[in-house]
C-alpha positions in Angstrom: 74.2 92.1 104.7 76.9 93.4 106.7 79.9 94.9 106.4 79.0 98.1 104.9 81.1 101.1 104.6 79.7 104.7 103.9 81.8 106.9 102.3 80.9 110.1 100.6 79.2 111.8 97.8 80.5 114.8 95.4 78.3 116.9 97.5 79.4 115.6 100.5 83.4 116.4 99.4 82.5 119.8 98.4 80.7 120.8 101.7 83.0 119.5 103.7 81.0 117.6 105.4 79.0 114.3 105.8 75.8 113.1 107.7 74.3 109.4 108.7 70.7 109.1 109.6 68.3 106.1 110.8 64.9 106.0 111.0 63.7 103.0 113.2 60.5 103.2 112.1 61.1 102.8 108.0 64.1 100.7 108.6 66.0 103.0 106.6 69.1 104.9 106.3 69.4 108.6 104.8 72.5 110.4 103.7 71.2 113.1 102.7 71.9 116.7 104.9 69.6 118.7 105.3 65.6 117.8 105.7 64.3 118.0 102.6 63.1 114.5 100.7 65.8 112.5 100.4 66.7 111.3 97.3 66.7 107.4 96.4 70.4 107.1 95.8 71.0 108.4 99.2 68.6 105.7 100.9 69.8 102.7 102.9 67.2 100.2 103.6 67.8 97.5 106.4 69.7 98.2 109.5 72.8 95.3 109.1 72.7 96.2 105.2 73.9 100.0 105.9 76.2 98.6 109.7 79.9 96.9 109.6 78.9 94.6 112.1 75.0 93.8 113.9 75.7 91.1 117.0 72.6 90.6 119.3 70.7 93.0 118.3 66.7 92.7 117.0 64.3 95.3 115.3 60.9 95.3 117.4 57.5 97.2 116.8 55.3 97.6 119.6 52.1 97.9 117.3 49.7 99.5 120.6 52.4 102.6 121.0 53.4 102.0 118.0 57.2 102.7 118.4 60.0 100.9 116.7 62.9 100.1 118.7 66.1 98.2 118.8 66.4 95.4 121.8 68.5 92.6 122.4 67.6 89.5 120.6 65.7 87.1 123.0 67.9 85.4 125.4 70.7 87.6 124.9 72.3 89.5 127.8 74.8 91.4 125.2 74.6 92.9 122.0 76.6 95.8 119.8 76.1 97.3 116.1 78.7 99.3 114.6 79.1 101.9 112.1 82.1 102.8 109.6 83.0 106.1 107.9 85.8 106.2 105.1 86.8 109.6 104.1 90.3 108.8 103.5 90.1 108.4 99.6 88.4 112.1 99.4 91.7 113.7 101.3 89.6 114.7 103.7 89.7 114.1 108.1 87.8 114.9 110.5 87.3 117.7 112.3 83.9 117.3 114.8 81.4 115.1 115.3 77.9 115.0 116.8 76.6 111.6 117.5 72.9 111.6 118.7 71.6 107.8 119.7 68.7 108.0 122.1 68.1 105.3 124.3 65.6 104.2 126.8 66.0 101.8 129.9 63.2 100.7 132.4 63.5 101.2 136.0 65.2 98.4 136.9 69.3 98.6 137.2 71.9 96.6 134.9 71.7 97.8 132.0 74.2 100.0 130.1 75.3 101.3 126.8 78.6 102.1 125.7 80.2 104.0 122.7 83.2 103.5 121.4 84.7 105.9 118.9 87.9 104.3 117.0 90.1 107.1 114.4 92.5 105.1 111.9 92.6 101.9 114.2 93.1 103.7 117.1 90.4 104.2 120.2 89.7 107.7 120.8 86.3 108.0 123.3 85.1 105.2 124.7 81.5 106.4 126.6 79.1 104.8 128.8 75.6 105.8 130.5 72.7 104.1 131.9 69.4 104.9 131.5 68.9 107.7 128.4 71.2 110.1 126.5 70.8 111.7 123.5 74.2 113.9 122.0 77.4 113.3 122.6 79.8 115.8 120.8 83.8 114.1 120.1 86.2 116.5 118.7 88.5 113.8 116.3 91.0 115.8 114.3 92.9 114.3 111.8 91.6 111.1 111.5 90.3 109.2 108.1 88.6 106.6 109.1 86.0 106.9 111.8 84.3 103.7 113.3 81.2 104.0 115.8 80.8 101.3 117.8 78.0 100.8 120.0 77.6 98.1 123.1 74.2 97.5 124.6 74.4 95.2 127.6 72.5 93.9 130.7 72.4 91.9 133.5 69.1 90.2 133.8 66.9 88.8 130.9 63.9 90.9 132.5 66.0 94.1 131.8 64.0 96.7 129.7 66.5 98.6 127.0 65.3 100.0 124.1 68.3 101.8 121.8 67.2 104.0 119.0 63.6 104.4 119.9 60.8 106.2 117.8 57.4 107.2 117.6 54.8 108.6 115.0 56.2 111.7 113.9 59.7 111.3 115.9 62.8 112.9 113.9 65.2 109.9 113.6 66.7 108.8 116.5 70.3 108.3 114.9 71.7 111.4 113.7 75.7 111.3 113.1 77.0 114.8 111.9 80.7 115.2 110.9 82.4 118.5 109.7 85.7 117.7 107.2 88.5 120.0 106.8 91.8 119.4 104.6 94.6 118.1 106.6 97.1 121.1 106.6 100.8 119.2 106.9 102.5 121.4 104.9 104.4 124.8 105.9 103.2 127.2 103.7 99.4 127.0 102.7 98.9 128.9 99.6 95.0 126.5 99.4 93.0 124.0 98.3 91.6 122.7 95.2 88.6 119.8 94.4 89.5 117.3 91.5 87.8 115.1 89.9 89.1 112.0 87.6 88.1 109.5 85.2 89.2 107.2 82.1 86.8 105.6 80.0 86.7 104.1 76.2 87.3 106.7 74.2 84.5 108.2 71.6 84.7 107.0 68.0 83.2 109.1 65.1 80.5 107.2 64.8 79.5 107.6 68.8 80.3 104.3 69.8 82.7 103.2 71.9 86.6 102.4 71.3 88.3 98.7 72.2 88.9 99.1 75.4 90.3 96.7 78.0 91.2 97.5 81.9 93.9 95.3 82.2 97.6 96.5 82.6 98.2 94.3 79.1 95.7 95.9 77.1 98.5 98.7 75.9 97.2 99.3 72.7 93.2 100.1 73.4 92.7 103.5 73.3 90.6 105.6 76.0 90.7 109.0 77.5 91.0 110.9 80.7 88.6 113.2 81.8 89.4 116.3 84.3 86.9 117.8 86.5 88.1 121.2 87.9 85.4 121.9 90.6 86.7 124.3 93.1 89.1 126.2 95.4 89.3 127.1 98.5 91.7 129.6 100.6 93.5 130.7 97.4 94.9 134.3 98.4 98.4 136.3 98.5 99.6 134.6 102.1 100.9 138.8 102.7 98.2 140.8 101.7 95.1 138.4 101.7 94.1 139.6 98.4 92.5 137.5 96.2 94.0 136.1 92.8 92.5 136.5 89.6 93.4 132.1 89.3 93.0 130.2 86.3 94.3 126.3 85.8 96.4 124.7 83.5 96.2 120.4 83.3 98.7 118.4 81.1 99.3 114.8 80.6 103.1 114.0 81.3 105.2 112.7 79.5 104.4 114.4 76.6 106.6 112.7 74.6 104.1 109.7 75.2 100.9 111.7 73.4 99.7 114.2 71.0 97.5 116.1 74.1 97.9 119.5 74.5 97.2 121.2 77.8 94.0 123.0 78.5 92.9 125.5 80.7 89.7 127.2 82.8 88.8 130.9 82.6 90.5 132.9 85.7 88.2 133.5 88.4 88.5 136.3 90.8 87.7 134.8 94.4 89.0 133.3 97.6 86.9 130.5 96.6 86.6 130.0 93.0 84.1 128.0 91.1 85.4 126.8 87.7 83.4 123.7 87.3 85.4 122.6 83.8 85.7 119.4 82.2 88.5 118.5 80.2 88.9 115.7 78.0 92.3 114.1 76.7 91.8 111.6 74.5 94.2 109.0 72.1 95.5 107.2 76.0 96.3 104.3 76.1 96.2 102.3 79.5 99.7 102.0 79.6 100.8 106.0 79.5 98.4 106.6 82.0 100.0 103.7 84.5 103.5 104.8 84.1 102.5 108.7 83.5 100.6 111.1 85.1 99.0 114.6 85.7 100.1 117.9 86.2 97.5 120.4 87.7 99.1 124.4 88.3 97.4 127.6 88.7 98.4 131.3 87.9 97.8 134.3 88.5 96.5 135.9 85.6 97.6 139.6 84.7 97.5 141.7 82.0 100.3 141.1 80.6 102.0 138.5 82.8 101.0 134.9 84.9 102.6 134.1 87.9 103.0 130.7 89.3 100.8 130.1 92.4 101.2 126.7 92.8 100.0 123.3 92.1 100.2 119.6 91.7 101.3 116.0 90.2 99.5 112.8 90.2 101.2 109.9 89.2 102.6 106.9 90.7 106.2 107.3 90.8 108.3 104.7 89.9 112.3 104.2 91.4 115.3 103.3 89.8 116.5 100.1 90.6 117.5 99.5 93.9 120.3 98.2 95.9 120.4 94.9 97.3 118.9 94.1 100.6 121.1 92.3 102.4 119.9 89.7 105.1 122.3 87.6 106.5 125.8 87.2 107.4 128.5 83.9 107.1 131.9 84.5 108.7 134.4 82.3 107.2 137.9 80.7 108.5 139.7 82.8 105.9 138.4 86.4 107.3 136.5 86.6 104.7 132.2 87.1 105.0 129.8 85.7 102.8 126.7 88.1 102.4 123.1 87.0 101.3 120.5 89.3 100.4 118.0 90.0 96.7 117.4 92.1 94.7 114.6 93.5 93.1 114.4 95.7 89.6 111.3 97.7 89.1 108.0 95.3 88.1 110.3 92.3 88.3 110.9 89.5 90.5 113.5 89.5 93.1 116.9 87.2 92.1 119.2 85.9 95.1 122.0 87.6 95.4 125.3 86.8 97.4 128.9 88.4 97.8 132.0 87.7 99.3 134.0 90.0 101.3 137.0 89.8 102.6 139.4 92.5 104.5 142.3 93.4 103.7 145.2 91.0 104.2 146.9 93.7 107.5 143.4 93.8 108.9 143.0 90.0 110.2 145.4 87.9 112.1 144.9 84.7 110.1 147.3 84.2 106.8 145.9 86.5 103.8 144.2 84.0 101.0 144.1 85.2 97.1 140.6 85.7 96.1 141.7 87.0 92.6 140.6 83.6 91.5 137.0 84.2 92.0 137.0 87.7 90.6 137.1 85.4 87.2 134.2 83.6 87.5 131.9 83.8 85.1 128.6 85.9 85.6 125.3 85.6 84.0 122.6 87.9 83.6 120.2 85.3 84.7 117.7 85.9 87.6 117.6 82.4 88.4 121.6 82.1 89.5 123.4 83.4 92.5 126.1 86.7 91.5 129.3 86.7 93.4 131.2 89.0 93.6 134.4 89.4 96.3 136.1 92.4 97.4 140.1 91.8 98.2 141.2 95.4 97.7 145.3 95.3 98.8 146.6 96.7 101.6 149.5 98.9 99.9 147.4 100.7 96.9 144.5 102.4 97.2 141.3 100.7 95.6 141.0 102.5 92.5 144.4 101.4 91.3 143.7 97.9 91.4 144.1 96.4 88.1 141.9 94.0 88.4 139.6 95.5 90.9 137.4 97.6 88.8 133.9 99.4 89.3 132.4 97.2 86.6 132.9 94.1 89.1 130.8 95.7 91.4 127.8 97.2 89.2 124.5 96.4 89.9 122.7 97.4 86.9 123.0 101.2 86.8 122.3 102.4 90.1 125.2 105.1 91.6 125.6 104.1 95.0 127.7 101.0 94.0 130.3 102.5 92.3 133.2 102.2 94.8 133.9 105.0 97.0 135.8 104.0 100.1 139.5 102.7 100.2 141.2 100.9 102.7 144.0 102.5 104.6 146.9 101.7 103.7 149.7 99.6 105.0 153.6 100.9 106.0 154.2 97.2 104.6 155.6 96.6 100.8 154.1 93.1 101.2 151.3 91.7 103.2 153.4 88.6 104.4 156.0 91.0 105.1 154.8 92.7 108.5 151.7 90.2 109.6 149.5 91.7 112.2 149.9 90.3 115.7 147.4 88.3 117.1 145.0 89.6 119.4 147.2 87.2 122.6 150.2 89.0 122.0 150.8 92.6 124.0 150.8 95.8 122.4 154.2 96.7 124.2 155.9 93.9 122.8 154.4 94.2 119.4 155.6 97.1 116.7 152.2 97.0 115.7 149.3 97.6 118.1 146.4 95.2 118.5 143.6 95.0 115.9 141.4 95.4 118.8 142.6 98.7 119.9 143.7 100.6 116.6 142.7 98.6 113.4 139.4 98.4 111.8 137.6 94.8 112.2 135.7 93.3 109.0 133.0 94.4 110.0 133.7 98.1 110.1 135.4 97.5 107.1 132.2 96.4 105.4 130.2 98.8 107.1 132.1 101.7 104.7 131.6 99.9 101.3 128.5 102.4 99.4 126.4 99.2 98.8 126.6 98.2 103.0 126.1 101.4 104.4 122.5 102.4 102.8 119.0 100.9 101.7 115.6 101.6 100.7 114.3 100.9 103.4 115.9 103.3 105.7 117.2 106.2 103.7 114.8 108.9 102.5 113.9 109.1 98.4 115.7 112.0 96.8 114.4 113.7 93.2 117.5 111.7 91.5 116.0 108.6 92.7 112.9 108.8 91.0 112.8 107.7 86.7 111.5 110.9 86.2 112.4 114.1 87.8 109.0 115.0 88.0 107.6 111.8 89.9 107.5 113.3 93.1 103.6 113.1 94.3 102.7 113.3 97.7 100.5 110.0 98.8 97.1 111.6 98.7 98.0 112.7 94.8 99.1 108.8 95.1 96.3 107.6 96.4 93.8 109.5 93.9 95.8 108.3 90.9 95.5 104.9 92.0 92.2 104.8 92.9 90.8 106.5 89.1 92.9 103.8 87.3 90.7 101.1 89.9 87.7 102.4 89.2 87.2 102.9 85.4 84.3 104.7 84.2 83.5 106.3 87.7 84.1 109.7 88.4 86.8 110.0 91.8 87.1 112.9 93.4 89.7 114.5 96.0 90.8 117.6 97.9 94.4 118.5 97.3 96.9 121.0 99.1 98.3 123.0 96.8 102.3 123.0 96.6 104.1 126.6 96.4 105.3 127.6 92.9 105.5 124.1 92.0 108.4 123.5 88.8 106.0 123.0 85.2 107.5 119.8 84.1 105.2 120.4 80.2 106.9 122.9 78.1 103.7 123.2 75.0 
């Protein structure tokens, strides 16, 4: 079965680091580090049952050396197995690894084996030899996820190559070794702290289990979170290098959602501290957890004070209804332009959406047309009908003192960037019939007005200032006032760990964080 994809343990994520073995002899692989007896739950067995991929390749036993060995299959001249590590949902990269693969070729030439490292889709070594090797050492900072891929090829069928070779007594002749480290993208690093999550049923009276659904639906079945505080690491004064004496604080946000008050460890006095507490908040319900979220924060606990060290917030944050996207244009005969776009509220659909522009009457050369009309058409709150509205704003008042030209006509639900904010310039002209621009033909000299061209704004630039034109989601950054709440401002591996503990209910998910500087309480109990 292949298609495997190792990823690590709670031991694994506290060390910092993670190692593959495979013995070719047993047909097994180990994950366990050091050489003691491995443990069962740490055993592979079958070679394409612990690979991504096995092409070409055959298991042999040569029962008078007695050596097991990995050969092309019979009649094939090509062959590769490969080899997939995920440590992205951990929030850990990598920082070295040692791959040892030995190899043995006969004396006749053509055959070769190549390695090929790929980091988060992207090649980063790509190594061949003939004959035998044993360690190659790749330095592969940064990257998540790690695929080995190995190549064994020849030219002849009467080629001798035998990959991953062992005898009686032999250590095992795959050995991958990887040493993890915490990405540090931040600009200050106050540390590091492991986390652990879970949400099961919650415990009734009697010791059984509570109702309790996984869907998104199930609102009302109660469960409850469980907290692992496991450990820090690099938590000091960034001046002196002293040590704090750190304790941590956990509370369920909102807390106007839940009757959960926060809890906290004991301090510990270390660069590294060791807290290993579980906390329990029970009475949740699926849906507070979805739309809320978790505030971790540690202090530095004094006598008679705590200062703030720093912290973090998992949730999934959750925007405030967008503007509309627009994605296409129709120039009309009238000036005006017809925009198409949708829109898209938070967990809902997206609804077509259309508007009609037009200039003002003094910036186009063709006869100004009366759109008032349309402004009374009527508008429904469907999401199954097009919404028109149409923008006509005079040329001799400014847009705000339009009667009939009023912020409401624009509103799209309640987000702020479509109140109106930009007005046209204004006209010498009393009347819009009364001094028509010239056409674009007629000479500058013998015009009082100069061309459109040269020192009037087209209908395009004109739309280009309106608030609802001139930004998106897509290309302008998320600000705090964006967000529903103020304090839905996780970074994506706080993201990513939230999502991942509400996919995988009942199973423990743990996950190095970067701790944020004096980060803003958002509980006040």
């Amino acid at each position: 079965m292949a298609g495997h994809t190792h990823t690590l343990a709670l031991q694994d994520i506290s060390l910092k680091r993670f190692r593959l073995r495979y013995s070719t002899a047993s047909d097994c692989y180990y994950l366990h580090w050091d050489q003691t007896v491995c443990p069962p739950l740490a055993r592979i067995t079958g070679l394409a049952k612990g690979a991504t991929n096995v092409t070409g390749l055959t298991r042999y036993t040569d029962q008078e050396s007695k050596m097991s060995y990995l050969g092309l299959s019979d009649g094939a001249m090509e062959g590769e197995i490969e080899w997939t590590l995920d440590f992205s949902h951990s929030g850990l990269a990598v920082k070295k690894m040692l791959l040892k693969a030995g190899s043995v070729a006969g004396e006749e030439e053509g055959t070769q084996i190549t390695h090929v490292l790929t980091g988060d889709g992207k090649k980063v070594a790509n190594s061949s030899h003939y004959g035998s090797r044993t360690a190659e050492v790749y330095q592969m900072c940064g990257h998540s996820v790690v695929s080995i891929r190995t190549i064994l090829s020849r030219t002849s069928k009467d080629a001798v190559l035998h990959f991953l070779p062992e005898g009686v007594g032999d250590v095992c002749p795959l050995d991958v070794t990887v040493e993890l480290m915490v990405p540090r993208n931040v600009d200050v690093y106050i540390g590091e702290i492991l986390l652990g999550l879970k949400y099961c049923p919650q415990k009734l009276p009697d010791g059984s289990d509570a109702p309790f659904q996984s869907s998104d639906d199930s609102s009302s079945s109660l469960c409850q979170l469980q907290v692992h505080i496991v450990e820090g690491a690099g938590i000091c004064n960034d001046e002196t290098h002293q040590p704090f004496n750190a304790f941590v604080q956990c509370a369920v946000l909102p807390e106007s959602e839940h009757s959960c008050s926060p809890k906290q460890t004991s301090p510990r006095h270390s660069v590294y501290p060791t807290w290993t507490k579980e906390f329990v908040f029970p009475g949740l319900s699926r849906a507070t957890l979805s739309e809320g979220g978790l505030e971790v924060i540690l202090y530095d606990h004094h006598r008679l004070h705590r200062v703030n060290i720093g912290g973090i917030r998992l949730c999934v944050p959750r925007l405030k209804e967008p503007s509309p996207v627009l994605t296409q244009k129709s120039f009309q005969r009238d000036g005006s332009i017809i925009l198409f776009g949708q829109a898209k509220k938070d967990g809902a659909a997206s609804r077509p959406l259309s508007l009609v522009a037009s200039p003002p009457a003094d910036h186009c050369s063709s006869p100004p047309v009366d759109h008032r009309s349309r402004l009374s058409l009527p508008r429904s709150n469907s999401s199954h009908v097009n919404h028109t509205w149409t923008l006509s704003p005079p040329s001799n008042s400014p847009l705000s003192q339009r009667r009939d030209f009023s912020s409401a006509s624009l509103n799209f639900g309640s987000h702020p960037q479509l109140s109106p904010r930009v007005s046209p310039r204004n006209s010498t002209s009393t009347s819009p019939l009364a001094s028509p621009l010239s056409s674009p033909r007629t000479s500058p000299k013998n015009s009082p007005r100069s061309s459109p061209l040269s020192s009037r704004k087209s209908p395009i630039a004109f739309l280009k200032n309106l608030p609802f034109l001139s930004s998106s989601r897509s290309s302008s950054p998320v600000n705090d006032t964006d967000y529903l709440c103020w304090w839905m401002d996780s970074t994506l591996t706080e993201v990513q760990h939230w999502r991942d503990m509400l996919g995988r209910e009942r199973e423990w998910v743990y996950c190095w964080h970067l701790l944020r500087p004096k980060l803003q309480p958002a509980s006040t109990k």
